[in-house]
C-alpha positions in Angstrom: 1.3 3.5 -21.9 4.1 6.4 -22.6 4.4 10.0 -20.9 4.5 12.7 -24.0 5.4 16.1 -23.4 5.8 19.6 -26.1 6.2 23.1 -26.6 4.2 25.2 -29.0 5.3 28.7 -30.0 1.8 30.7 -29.8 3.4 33.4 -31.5 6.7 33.9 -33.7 7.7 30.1 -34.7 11.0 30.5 -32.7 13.4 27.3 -32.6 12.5 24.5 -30.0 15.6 23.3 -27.8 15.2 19.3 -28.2 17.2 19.5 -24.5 14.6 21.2 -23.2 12.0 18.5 -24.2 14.0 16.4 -23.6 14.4 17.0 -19.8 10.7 17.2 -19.4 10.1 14.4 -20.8 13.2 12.7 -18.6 10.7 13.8 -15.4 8.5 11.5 -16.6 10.9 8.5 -17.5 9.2 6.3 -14.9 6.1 6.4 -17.5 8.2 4.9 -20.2 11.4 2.8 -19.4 11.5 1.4 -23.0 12.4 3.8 -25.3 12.3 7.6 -26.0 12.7 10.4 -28.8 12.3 14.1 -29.3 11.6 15.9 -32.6 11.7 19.8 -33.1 10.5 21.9 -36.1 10.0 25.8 -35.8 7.9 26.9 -33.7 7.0 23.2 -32.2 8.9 20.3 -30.3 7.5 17.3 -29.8 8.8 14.6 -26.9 7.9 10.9 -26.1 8.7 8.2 -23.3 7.3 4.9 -24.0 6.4 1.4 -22.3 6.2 -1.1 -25.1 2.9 -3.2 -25.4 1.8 -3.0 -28.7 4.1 -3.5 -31.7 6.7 -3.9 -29.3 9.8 -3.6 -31.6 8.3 -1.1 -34.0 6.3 1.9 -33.6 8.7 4.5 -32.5 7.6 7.8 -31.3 7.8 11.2 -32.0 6.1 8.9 -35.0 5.6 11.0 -38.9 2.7 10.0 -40.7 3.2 8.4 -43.8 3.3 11.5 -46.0 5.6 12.5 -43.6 2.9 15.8 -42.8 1.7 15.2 -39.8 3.9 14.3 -36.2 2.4 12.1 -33.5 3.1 11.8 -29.7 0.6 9.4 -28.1 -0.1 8.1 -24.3 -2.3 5.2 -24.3 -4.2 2.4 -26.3 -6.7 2.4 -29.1 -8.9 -1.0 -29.0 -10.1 -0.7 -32.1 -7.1 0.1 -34.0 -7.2 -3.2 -36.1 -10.6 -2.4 -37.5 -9.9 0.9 -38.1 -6.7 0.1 -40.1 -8.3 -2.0 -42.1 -11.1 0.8 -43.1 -8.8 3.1 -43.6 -6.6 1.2 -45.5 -9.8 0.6 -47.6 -9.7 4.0 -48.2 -6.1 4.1 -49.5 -4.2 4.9 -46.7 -0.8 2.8 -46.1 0.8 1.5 -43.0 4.3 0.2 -42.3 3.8 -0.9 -38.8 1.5 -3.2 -36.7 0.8 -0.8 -33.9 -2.4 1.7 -33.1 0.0 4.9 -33.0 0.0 5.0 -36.9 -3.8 4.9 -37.4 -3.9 7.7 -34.6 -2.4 9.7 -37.7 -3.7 8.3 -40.7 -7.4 8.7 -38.7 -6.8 12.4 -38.1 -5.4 13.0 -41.7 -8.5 11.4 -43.3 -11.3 13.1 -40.4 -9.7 15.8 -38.9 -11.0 16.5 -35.1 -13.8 14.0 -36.4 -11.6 10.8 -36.0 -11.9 11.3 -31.9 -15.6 9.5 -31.6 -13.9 6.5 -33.9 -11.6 5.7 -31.3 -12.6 3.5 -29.0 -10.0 3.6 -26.3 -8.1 5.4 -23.6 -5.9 8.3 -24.6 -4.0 11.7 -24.7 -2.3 12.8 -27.9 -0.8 15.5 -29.4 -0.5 15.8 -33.5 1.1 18.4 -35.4 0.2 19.0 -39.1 3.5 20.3 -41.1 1.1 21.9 -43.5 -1.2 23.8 -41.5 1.0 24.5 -39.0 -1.2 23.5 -36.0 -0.8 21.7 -33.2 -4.1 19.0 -32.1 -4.2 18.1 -28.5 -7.0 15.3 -27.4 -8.3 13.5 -24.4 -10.0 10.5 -24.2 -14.0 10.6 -23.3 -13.8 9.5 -19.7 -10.1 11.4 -18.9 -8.1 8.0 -18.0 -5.0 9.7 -19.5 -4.0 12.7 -18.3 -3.0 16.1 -20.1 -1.3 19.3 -18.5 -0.6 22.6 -20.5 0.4 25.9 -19.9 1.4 29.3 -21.5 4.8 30.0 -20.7 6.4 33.9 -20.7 8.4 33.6 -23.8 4.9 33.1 -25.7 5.0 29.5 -25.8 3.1 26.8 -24.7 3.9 23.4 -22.4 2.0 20.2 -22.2 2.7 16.7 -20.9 1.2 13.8 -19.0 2.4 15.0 -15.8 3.0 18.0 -14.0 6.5 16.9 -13.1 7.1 17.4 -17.1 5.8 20.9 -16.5 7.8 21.8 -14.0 11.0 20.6 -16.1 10.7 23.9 -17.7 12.2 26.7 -16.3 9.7 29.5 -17.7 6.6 27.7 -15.3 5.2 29.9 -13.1 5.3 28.3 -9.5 3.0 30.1 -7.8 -0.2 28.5 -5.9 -3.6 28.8 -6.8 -5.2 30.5 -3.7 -8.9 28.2 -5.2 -7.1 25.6 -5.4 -6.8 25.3 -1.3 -10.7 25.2 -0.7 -10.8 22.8 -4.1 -8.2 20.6 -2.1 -9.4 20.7 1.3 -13.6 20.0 0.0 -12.6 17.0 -2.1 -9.2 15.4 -1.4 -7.6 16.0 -4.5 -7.4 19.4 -7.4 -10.5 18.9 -9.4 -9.7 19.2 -13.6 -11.4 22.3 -13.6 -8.2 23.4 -11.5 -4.8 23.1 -10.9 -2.6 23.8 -7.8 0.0 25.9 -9.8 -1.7 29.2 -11.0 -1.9 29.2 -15.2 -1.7 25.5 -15.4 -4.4 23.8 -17.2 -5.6 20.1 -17.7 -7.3 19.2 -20.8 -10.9 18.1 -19.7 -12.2 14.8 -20.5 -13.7 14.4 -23.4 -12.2 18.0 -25.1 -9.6 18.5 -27.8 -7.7 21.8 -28.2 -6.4 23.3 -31.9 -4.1 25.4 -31.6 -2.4 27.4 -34.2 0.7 29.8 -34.5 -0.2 33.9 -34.6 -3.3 32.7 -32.7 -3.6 33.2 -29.3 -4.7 29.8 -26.9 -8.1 29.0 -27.7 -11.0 27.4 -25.3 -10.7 23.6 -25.3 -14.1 22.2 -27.7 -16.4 18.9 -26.4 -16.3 16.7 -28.1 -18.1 14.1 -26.1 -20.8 13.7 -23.2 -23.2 11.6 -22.0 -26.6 11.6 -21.4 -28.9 10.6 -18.8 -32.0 11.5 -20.7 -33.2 8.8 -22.0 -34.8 5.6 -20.4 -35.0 2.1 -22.0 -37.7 0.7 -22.4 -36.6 -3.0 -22.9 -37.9 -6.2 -20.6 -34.5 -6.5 -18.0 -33.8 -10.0 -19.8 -33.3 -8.0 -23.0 -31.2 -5.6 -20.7 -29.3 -8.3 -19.1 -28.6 -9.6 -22.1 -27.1 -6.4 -23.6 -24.9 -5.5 -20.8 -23.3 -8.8 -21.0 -22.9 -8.7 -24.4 -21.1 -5.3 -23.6 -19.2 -6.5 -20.7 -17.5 -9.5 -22.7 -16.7 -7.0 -25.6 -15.1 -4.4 -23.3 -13.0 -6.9 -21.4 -11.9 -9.0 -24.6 -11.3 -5.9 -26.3 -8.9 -4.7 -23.7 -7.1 -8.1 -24.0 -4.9 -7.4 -26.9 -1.3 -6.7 -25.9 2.3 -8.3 -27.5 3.2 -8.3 -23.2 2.1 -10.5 -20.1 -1.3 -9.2 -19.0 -3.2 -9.8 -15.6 -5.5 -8.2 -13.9 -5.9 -7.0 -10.2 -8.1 -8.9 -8.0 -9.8 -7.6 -4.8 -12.8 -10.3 -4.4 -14.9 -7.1 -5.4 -18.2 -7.5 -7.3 -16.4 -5.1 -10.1 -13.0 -6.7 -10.0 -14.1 -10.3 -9.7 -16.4 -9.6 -12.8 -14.0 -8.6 -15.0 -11.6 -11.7 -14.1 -15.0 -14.1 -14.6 -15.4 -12.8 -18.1 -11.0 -12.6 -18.7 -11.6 -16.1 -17.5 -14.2 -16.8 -20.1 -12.3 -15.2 -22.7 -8.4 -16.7 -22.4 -6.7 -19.8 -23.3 -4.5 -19.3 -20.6 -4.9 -19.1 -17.0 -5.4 -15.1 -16.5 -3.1 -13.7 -14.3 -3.9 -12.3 -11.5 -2.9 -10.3 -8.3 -4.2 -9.6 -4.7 -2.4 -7.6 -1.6 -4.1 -8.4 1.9 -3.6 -6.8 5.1 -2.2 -8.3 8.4 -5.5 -6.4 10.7 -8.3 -8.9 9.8 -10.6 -6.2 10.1 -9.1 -4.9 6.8 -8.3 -7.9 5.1 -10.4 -8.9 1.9 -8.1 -11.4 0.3 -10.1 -14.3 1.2 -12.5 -13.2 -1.0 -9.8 -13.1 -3.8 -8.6 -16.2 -2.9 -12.0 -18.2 -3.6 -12.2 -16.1 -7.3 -9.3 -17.0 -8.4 -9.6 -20.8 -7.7 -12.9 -20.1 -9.1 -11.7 -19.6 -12.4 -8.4 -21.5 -11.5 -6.3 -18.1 -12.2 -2.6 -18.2 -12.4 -2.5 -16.4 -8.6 -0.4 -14.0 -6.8 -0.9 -12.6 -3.5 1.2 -10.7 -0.7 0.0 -9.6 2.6 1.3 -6.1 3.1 1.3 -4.4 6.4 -0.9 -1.6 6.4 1.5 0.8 7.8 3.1 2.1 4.7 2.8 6.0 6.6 7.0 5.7 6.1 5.8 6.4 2.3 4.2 9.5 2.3 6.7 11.6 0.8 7.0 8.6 -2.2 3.4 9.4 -2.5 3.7 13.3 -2.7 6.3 12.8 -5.5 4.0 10.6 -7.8 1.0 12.7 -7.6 2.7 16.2 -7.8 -0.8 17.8 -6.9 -1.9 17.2 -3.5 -3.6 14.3 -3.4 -6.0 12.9 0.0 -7.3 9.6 -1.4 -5.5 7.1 1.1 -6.2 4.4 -0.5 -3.2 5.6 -3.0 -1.1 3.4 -0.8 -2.2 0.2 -1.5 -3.1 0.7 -5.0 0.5 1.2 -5.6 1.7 -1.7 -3.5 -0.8 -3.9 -5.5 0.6 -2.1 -8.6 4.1 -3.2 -7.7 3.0 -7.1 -6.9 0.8 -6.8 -10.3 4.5 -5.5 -12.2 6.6 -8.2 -11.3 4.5 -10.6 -13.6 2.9 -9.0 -16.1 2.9 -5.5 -17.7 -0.5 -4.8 -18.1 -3.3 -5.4 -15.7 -7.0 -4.9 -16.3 -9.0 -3.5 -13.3 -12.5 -3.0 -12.1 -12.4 0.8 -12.1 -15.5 2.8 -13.2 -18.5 0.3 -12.5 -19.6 2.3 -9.5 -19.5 5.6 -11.3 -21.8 3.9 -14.3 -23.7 1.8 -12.3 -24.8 3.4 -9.1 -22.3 1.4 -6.6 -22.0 3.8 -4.4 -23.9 3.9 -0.9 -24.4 7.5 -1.3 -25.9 7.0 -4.6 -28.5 4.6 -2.5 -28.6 7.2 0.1 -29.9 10.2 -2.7 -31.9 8.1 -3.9 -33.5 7.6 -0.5 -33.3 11.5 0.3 -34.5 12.6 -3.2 -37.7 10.7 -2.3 -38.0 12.0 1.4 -37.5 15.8 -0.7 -40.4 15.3 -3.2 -43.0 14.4 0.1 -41.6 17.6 2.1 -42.1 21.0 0.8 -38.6 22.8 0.4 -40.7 25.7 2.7 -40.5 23.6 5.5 -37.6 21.3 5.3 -34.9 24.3 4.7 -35.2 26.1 7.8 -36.6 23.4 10.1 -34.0 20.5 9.1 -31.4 23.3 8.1 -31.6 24.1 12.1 -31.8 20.9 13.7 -28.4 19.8 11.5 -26.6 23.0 12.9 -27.6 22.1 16.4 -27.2 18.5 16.2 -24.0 16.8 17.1 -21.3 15.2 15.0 -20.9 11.5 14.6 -18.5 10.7 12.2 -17.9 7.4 14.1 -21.6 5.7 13.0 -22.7 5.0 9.7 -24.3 7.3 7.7 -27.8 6.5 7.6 -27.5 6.7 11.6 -25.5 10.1 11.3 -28.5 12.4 11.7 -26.5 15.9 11.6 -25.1 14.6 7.5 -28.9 13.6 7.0 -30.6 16.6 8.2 -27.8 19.4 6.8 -28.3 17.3 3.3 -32.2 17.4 3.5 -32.3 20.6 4.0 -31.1 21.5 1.0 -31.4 20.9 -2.8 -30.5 17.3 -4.5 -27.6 18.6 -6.3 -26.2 20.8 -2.4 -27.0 17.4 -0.7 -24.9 15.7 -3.3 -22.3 17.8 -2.5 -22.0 17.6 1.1 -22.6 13.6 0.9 -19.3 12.9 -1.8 -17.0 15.7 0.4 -14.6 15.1 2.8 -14.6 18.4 4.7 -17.5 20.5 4.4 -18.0 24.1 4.1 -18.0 25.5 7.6 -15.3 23.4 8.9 -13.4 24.6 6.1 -13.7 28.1 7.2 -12.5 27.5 10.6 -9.5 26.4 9.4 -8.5 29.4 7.1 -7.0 32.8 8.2 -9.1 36.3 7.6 -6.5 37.3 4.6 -7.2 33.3 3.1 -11.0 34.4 3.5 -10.5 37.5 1.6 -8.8 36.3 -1.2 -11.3 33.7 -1.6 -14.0 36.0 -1.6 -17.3 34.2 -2.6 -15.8 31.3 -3.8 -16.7 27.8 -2.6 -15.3 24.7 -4.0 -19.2 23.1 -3.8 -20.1 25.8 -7.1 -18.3 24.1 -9.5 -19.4 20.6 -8.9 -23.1 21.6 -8.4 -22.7 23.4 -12.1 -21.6 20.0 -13.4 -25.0 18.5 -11.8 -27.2 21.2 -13.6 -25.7 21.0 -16.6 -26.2 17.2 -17.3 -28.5 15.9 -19.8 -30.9 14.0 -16.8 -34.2 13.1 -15.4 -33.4 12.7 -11.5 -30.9 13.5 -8.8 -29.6 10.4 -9.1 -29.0 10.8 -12.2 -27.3 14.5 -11.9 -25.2 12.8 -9.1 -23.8 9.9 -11.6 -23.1 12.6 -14.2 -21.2 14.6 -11.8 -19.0 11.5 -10.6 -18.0 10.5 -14.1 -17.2 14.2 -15.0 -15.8 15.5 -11.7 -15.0 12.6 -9.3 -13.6 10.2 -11.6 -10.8 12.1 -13.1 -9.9 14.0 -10.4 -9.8 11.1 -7.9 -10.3 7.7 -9.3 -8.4 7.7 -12.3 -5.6 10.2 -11.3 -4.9 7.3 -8.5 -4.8 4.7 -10.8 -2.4 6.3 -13.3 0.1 7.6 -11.2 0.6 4.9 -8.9 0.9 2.3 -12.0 2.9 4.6 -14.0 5.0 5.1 -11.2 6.3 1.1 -11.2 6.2 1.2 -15.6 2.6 -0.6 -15.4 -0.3 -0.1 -17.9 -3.9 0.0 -16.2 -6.5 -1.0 -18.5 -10.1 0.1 -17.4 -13.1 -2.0 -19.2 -16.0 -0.9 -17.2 -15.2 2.4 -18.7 -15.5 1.6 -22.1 -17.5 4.2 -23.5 -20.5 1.6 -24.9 -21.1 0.6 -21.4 -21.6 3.9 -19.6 -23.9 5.1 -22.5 -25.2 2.3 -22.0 -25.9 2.3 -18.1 -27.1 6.4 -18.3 -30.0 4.8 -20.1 -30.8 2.2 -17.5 -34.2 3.0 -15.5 -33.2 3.6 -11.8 -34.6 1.0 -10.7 -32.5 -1.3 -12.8 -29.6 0.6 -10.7 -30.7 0.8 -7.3 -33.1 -1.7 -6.1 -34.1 -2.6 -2.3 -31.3 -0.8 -1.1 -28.5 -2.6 -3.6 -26.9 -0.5 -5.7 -25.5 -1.9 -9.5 -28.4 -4.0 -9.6 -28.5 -4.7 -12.9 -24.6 -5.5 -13.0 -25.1 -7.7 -10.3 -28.0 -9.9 -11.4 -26.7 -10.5 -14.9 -22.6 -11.6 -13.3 -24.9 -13.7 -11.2 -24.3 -16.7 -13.6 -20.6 -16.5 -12.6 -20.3 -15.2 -9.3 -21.7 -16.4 -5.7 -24.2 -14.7 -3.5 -21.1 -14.1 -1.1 -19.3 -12.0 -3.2 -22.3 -10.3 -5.1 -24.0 -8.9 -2.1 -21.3 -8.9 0.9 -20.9 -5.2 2.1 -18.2 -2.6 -0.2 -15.0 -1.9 1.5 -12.1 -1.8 -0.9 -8.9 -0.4 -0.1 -8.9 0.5 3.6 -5.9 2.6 5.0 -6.0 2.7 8.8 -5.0 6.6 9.0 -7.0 7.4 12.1 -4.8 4.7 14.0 -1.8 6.3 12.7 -2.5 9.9 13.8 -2.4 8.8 17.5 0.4 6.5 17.2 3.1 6.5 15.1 2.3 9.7 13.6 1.1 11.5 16.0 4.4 13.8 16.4 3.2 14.5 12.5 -0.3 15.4 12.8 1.0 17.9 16.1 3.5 19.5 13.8 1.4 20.3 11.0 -0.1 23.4 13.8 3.6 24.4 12.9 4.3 23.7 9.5 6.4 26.1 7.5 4.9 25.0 4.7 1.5 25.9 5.5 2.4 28.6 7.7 4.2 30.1 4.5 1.0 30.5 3.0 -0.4 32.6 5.6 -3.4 30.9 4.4 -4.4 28.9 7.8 -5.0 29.5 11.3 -2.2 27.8 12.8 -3.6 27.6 16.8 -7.2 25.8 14.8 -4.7 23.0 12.9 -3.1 22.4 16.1 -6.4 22.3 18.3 -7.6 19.7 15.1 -4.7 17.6 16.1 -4.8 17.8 19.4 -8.5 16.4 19.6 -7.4 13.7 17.0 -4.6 12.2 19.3 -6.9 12.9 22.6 -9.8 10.6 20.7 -12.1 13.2 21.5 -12.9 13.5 17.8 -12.2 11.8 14.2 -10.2 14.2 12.3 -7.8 11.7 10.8 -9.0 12.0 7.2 -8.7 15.8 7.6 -5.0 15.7 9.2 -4.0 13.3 6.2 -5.2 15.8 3.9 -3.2 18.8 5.6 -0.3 16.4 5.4 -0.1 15.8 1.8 -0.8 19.3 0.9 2.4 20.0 3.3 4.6 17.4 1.8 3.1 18.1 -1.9 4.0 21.4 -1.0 7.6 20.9 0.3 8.5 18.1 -3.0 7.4 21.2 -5.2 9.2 23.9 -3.4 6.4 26.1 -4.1 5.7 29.5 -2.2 2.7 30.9 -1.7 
């Protein structure tokens, strides 16, 4: 795991400073403690931090080919790097290390673009050929790396891992992207489509980018998808059998590192799978790591505790008080972005526990996305049903009023919160989708924003873009639009942005196997009733780990990691949440109705409503705004 970073004359091939790559890169150093280079040609400049794991003492980056045509900066791991080597060496290609980061370039040299489906693996490069003089930018299928780029004044281009790497150069633009607010405030984080800084792009999942000098920047290409279109048609035991023939090749396959590796533990159905089949697949006792929480009503790591003797695992755990709120502005700094998703906070402390043993740790990440985990996923399944028996005629305006009229209860669960079930009935699958995986839906937004915010925005709502990414999958059902959706949209924007930057923030590499690329093609072919079943979600996942884990921990209710914000907002952060009616930062903007943010505070800390998950948002978009020092 490394931070890269680069510059890319679009026009004239002018000379590349290496001290200016080199102080982006420096941004990033937390990414990659164990080394670093830069190397410059005209008109390019390439720059690398690394975290050893593979070929620990060899493999340098910026890394030439062995022609010496071709440069390489590379952020992650490639799985299948051994049997790739050996094909390609098959096909006269020579190597002189023992590391994936050369058969990155002796791939691309042989295949072009066409080497990306070959790699099976998670990663963000960048790969400039000396002879055709262009520069090959690439993200992995599912977006676990990250990628940021942006045309800069003097006719050149930026990219790196982070935005902090960016923002290194002095010729960024710093100015906010007005969409980028309603983006924020809808889902808790700055979608891929988007970034918070105008002219800043990330590289899509999935998409590569050629660009060339005298060219102007091109539109990133696909180069993968998946597709819900298809149904198998295989007895379950077949299916069973497959998926757990794919599960013990994703996890073994992710294995393979010259460092200590672990994996985190949270007594999960998804975590405790992973460690079952880690288990299964070591000599060693695996490592592993679990944080618990001194409020019992948060507190999973019992539930760890009997996995891990389970499959007698080499054990760490720490119980962690859950009022980290003294870390906020630690968490603005790592994400850059604003960025909503509490449980940030103890991802990174279990990041931190998982660092002090091992330098790579293998998590349970991306099962939900594939699988149907989700309760909402059960809950559109439910609705979708509910929509095919009543006539859109009669369930628009009738439910579409009784929603509006009927009052908010954020405090009971959802299939009890009858204003959420009736305002998501009354519209479309994909607009109920919507609404369900928000945070802060439409209307409420627009009482917080000021007339001029309103005008800019115009006819812009951040609910268009992730209902495009609905219709355009390749599916059969809502809840198969829905899935598609999280695994484009949701996934890299929240998920996986959380997991990188909290373990790159303590020099830790995250390895994901439920998001190895067999497995969610895979699970998109799964009939959904092999995903949700008599109100279970992941059914299929769960019957076939039932020959490793108990009943207890296969069907006890999904909680994960809790953060108690709502408590904090009327104690010890209460002076906070009444501030933020004041905020210079915000104010700044002119973008928000100052006397509405206060009156949203002022109900939180009364308890006459829940707005704690809103106030947290407004916080971190004023401290992410603060760490940047942007201005509206």
């Amino acid at each position: 795991m490394c931070g890269i970073a680069g510059i890319f004359h679009l026009s004239t091939p002018k000379p590349v400073e290496p001290q200016r790559i080199e102080r982006m890169c420096a941004a990033m150093a937390h990414r990659g403690p164990d080394g670093h280079g830069v190397w410059t040609a005209p008109g390019v400049g390439l720059g690398h931090r690394r975290l050893s794991i593979i070929d620990v003492a060899g493999s340098p980056q910026p890394m030439a080919s062995a022609d010496g045509r071709a440069m390489l900066v590379f952020n992650g791991e490639i799985y299948n790097y051994r049997e790739l080597r050996e094909e390609l060496r098959a096909a006269g290609a020579q190597f002189h290390t023992d590391g994936d980061s050369e058969v990155i370039l002796a791939a691309w040299q042989r295949w072009g673009p066409d080497c990306l489906p070959r790699l099976h693996g998670m990663f963000a490069f960048a790969i400039y050929d000396c002879s055709a003089r262009t520069l090959f930018l690439a993200r992995d299928r599912l977006g676990v790396k990250p990628l940021f780029y942006a045309p800069l004044s003097d006719g050149s281009m930026a990219f790196a891992s982070e935005l902090k790497g960016l923002l290194a150069h002095p010729l960024l633009r710093r100015e906010i992207d007005p969409l980028a607010i309603d983006d924020y405030l809808a889902w808790g984080y700055v979608p891929d489509h988007r970034s918070i800084l105008q002219g800043v792009c990330k590289l899509a999942a999935g998409h590569s980018l050629l660009l060339r000098h005298d060219a102007p920047l091109p539109v990133s290409t696909q180069w993968w998808d998946v597709s819900f279109g298809e149904r198998r048609a295989a007895k379950p035991a077949d299916l069973e059998a497959e998926l757990l023939h794919l599960l013990r090749q994703a996890v073994s396959s992710r294995m393979v590192a010259d460092v200590p590796l672990g994996a985190f533990l949270s007594g999960g159905v998804d975590s405790s799978s992973v460690v079952a089949l880690m288990a299964e697949a070591a000599r060693d006792p695996v490592k592993t790591c679990s944080i618990g929480f001194d409020v019992a009503g948060l507190d999973e790591s019992s539930y760890a505790d009997e996995i891990a003797r389970r499959f007698a695992t080499d054990h760490r755990s720490r119980v962690v008080s859950p009022n980290d709120f003294d870390h906020v502005d630690d968490l603005a700094a790592m994400f850059d972005e604003p960025f909503a998703d509490a449980s940030a906070l103890p991802t990174w402390r279990v990041c931190q526990l998982a660092r002090e043993a091992v330098t790579v740790a293998l998590s349970g990440d991306g099962a939900d996305e594939a699988m149907a985990g989700y309760r909402r996923h059960v809950f559109q399944f439910g609705e979708d049903r509910i929509r095919s028996l009543v006539p859109q005629s009669i369930r628009g305006p009738v439910l579409g009023a009784l929603g509006a009229v009927y009052p908010k209860a954020d405090w009971a669960p959802r299939p009890f919160r009858a204003k959420a079930t009736l305002l998501s009935l009354s519209g479309s699958s994909d607009q109920g989708y919507a609404r369900a995986i928000g945070i802060v839906p439409p209307e409420h937004r627009d009482a917080l924003y000021s007339p001029d915010y309103c005008r800019l925005r115009g006819d812009y709502r951040a609910e268009q873009p992730f209902v495009a990414t609905m219709q355009r999958a390749s599916a059969r059902s809502g809840l198969d639009r829905a899935q598609y959706a999280d695994l484009k949209f949701w996934l890299p924007g929240d998920i996986l942005t959380k997991v990188d930057r909290t373990s790159m923030a303590v020099s830790l590499e995250a390895r994901e196997p439920l998001l190895d690329h067999r497995l969610i093609e895979f699970a998109a072919t799964l009939p959904e009733s092999l995903r949700v079943r008599r109100g279970e979600g992941k059914w299929l996942l769960k019957h076939t780990m039932r020959r490793y884990l108990p009943d207890e921990i296969l069907y006890r209710p999904k909680q994960g990691f809790v953060t108690p914000i709502t408590e904090w907002f009327r104690g010890p952060l209460a002076g906070r949440a009444r501030a933020i009616g004041s905020s210079s930062a915000l104010a700044r903007t002119g973008w928000f109705d100052s006397a509405r943010l206060a009156a949203v505070a002022e109900a939180h800390i009364s308890g006459r409503s829940d707005n704690g998950r809103l106030l947290w948002q407004l916080l971190m978009l004023e401290r992410s705004f603060e760490q940047l020092g942007l201005a509206a």
